[in-house]
N, C-alpha and C positions, 0 to 999 in steps of 0.2 A: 293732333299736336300742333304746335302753333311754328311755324318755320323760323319769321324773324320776329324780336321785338323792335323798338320804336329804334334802338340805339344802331342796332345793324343797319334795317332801313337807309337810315341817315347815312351809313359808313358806305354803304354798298351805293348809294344815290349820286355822292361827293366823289367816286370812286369812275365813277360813268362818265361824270364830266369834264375828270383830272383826263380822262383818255384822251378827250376831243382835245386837250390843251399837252399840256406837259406831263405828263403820269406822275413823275418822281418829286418836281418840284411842289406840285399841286397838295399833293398827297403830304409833305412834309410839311405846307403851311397849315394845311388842316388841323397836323395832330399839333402844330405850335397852338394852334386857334383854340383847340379843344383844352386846354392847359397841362397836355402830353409834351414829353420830352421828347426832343428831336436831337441832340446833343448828340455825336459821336456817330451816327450813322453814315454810310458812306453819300458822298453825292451822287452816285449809282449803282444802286442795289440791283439785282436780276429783277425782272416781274415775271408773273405771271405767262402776261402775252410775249413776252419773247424770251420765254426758254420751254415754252409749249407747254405747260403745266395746263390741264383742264380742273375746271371748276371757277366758281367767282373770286380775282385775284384780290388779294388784300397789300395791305399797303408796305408791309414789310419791316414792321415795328416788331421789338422783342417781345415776347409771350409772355404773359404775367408770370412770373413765379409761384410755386406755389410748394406745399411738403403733406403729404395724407400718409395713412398706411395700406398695406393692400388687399386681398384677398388670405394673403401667407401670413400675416401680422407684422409684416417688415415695413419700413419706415421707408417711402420713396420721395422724393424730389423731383423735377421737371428739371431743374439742373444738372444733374447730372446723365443726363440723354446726350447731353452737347455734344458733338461729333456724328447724329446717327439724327437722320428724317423723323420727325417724330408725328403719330399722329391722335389728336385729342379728340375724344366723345362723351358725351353725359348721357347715360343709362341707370335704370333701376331694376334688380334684380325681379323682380315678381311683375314688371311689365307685360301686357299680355297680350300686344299688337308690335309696333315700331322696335324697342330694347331687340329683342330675341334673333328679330331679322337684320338689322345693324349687328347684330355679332355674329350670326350666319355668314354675312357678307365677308364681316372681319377676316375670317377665318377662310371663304374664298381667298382672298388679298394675300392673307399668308402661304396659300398652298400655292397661287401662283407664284409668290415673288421665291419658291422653292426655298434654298442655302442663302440669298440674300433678305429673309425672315430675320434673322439675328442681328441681321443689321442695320434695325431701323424697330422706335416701337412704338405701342400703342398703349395708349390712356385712356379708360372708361374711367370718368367721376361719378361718383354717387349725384342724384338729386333726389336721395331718401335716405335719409340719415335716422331714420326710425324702421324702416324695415331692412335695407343692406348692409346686415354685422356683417360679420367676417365669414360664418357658414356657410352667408349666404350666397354671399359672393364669391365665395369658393362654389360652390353648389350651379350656380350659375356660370359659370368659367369653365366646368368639368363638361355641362351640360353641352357647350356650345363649343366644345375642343379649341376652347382660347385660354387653356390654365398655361399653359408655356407660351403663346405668344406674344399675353399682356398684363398690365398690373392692372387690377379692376379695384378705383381707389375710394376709402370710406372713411368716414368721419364723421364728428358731430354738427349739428345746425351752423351754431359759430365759427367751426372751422373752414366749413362747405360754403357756406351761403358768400364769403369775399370771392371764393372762386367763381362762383354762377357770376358775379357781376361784374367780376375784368372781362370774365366771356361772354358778356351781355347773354347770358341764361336766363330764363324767366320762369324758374321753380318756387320762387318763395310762398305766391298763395296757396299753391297747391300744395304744398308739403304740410301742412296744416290737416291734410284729408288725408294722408298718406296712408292710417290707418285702414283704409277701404279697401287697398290695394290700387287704388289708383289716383296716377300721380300726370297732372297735366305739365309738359316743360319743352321749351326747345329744344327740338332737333335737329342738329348740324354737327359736324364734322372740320375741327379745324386741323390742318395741314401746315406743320413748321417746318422749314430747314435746319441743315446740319448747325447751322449758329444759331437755331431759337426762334426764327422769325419767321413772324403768320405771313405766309406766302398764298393759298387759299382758303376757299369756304367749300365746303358740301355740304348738302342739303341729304337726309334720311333715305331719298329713293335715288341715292346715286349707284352707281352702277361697280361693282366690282374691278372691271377691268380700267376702268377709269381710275382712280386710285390706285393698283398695283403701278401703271405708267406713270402716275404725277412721282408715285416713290421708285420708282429707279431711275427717272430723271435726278431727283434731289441724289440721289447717290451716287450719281457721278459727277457733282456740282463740285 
């Protein structure tokens, strides 16, 4: 599977050199640059590098919004998380390498962070909108002991496909083959705070214990 496409790249590149300069400032002329709104953001936001969060720090922009339904046939929103670390991944139920172990890990994450599990959640998006009904991904949640710890969110092409592109995802060709059972797409992990904002990145072979710290940091934030 493919880690970054061209757009992360770019984000993660601009991001390296905001370091060596001013992080915050740099970082907000970019997203002015990119024709992102900067508007209302504070003139110092936490980063990354100084509240110890591991993983590659982002810039600290709001999280695209978005509304699917889940595994349960319930209607979720990314909005309504506000107050709890939220953490984002794109999975497909019949994956038959990277999916399965990304929810393995998930579900380490939850056993470690114990009674503060509930406070904090996680979002798998489909990037198979022809094979993850709602069975399925029921079936796949059940599998992977993450049916109580996370919404595993589904939908159709049209629905899906705006979200893969605020996340700079890169499922579109591949969902086309989806049929095969195999579906090529980025894999990462984005990491938001309690107000919505991409605060990291992970990358598919990150490490469980890494993630359970970056989320009890956010939750004491």
């Amino acid at each position: 599977m493919r880690w970054l496409n061209w757009r992360l790249a770019s984000r993660l590149s601009v991001l390296t050199m905001a370091l060596l300069v001013v992080l915050v400032v740099a970082v907000l002329n970019l997203r002015a640059g990119q024709g992102g709104s900067a508007s209302g953001q504070p003139a110092a936001q936490p980063t990354a590098s100084s509240s110890g969060l591991q993983g590659t720090p982002l810039d600290g922009r709001p999280a695209p919004g978005f509304q699917l339904t889940d595994q349960f046939g319930h209607s979720v929103s990314l909005a309504e998380f506000k107050g709890k670390p939220v953490v984002i991944t794109f999975l497909y139920t019949h994956c038959p390498t990277v999916c399965p172990l990304t929810a393995d890990k998930l579900h380490t994450v939850m056993q470690q962070l114990g009674s503060d599990a509930q406070r904090v959640a996680v979002l798998a998006v489909s990037v198979d909108p022809v094979g993850d009904t709602q069975s399925a991904a029921l079936a796949f949640s059940n599998t992977h002991k993450m049916t109580a710890y996370w919404h595993f969110l589904i939908g159709s092409r049209s629905a899906l496909s705006p979200i893969w592109s605020a996340y700079s995802i890169d499922a579109e060709a591949a969902t086309a083959n989806s049929s095969s059972g195999s579906v090529s797409h980025t894999a990462v992990l984005y990491v938001l705070d309690k107000q919505g904002r991409e605060r990291v990145l992970l990358s598919d072979d990150f490490d469980p214990s890494q993630l359970t710290s970056d989320l009890k940091i956010l939750l004491k934030e």
